[in-house]
C-alpha positions in Angstrom: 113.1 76.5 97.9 116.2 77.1 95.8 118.5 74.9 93.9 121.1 75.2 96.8 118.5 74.5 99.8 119.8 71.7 101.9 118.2 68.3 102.6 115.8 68.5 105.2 115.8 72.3 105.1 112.5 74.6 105.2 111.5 76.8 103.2 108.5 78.6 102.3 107.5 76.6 99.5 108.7 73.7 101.2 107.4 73.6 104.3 108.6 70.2 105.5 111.9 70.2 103.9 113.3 69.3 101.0 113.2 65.8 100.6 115.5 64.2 97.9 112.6 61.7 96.5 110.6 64.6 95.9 112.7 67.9 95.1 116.0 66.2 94.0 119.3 66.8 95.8 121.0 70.5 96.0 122.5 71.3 93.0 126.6 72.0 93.6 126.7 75.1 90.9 130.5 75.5 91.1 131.4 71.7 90.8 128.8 71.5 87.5 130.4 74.9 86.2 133.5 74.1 86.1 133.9 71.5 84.0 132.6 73.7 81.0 135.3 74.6 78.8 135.0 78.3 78.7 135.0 78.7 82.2 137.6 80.4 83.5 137.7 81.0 87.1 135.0 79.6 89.3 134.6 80.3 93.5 132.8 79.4 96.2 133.0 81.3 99.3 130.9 82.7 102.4 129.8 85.9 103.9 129.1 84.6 107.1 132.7 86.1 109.2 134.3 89.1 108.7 137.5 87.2 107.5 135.1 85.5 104.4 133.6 88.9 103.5 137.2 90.6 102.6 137.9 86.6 100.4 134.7 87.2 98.3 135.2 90.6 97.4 138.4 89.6 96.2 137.2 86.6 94.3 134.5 89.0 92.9 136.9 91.7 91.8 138.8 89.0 90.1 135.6 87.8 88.4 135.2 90.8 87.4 138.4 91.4 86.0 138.4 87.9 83.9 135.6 89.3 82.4 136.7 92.9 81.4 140.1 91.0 80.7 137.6 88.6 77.8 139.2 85.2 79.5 135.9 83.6 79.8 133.2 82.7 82.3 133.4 83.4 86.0 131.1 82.9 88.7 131.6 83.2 92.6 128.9 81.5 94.4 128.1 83.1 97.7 127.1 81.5 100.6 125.3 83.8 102.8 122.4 83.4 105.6 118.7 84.0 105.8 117.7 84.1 109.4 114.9 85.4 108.9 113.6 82.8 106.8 115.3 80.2 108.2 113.5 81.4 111.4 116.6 81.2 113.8 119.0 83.4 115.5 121.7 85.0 113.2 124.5 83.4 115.9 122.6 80.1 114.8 122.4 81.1 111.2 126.2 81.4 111.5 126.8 77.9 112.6 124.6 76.5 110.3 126.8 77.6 107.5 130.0 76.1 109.3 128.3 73.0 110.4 125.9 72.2 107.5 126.1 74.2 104.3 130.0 74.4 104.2 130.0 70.5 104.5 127.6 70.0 101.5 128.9 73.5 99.5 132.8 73.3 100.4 134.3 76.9 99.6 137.1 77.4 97.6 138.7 77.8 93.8 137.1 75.1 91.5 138.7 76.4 88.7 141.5 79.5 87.8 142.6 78.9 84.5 144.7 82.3 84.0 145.5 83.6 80.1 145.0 81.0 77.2 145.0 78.2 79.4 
């Protein structure tokens, strides 16, 4: 189970789904990282269409180039399936990102502070 696995979602250390009272509630990395002050630019986005594949290598080119630039912290958070450990179709994989994870882990910018913002 990972930080980001969903309510009621299996994994193989947690077979019956995660269940809140036991393993806490996902843990929304860009909402919590972007409130530090040294972060600069912070993203959330999906590799799960075509369309989503050409945003996060942009995001993660511009990571990369807050970085190089010394602004501060970046992070892109990726959300990407597993069917095989999710043990169902990649089609189905697919719509489990746009029906479930995207609700719970909403992509987008959380934070682009450009310069000495």
């Amino acid at each position: 189970m990972a930080p980001t696995t969903l309510v009621g979602q299996k994994a193989t250390t947690c077979p019956a789904g995660r269940d809140p009272n036991v393993n806490g509630y996902p843990i929304r990395i860009c909402e919590l990282l972007s409130a530090l002050e040294g972060a600069k630019y912070v993203e959330r986005t999906t590799v799960h269409t075509p369309g989503n594949v050409i945003k996060t290598k942009k995001a993660i080119k511009k990571a990369f180039q807050c970085q190089i630039d010394k602004k501060g912290f970046s992070l892109v958070e990726i959300l990407s399936m597993c069917p095989t450990n999710w043990k169902i179709s990649p089609i189905d994989a697919v719509k489990y990102i746009n029906d479930r994870m995207m609700e719970i882990f909403p992509p987008g910018v959380y934070k682009d502070l450009k310069g000495g913002e």
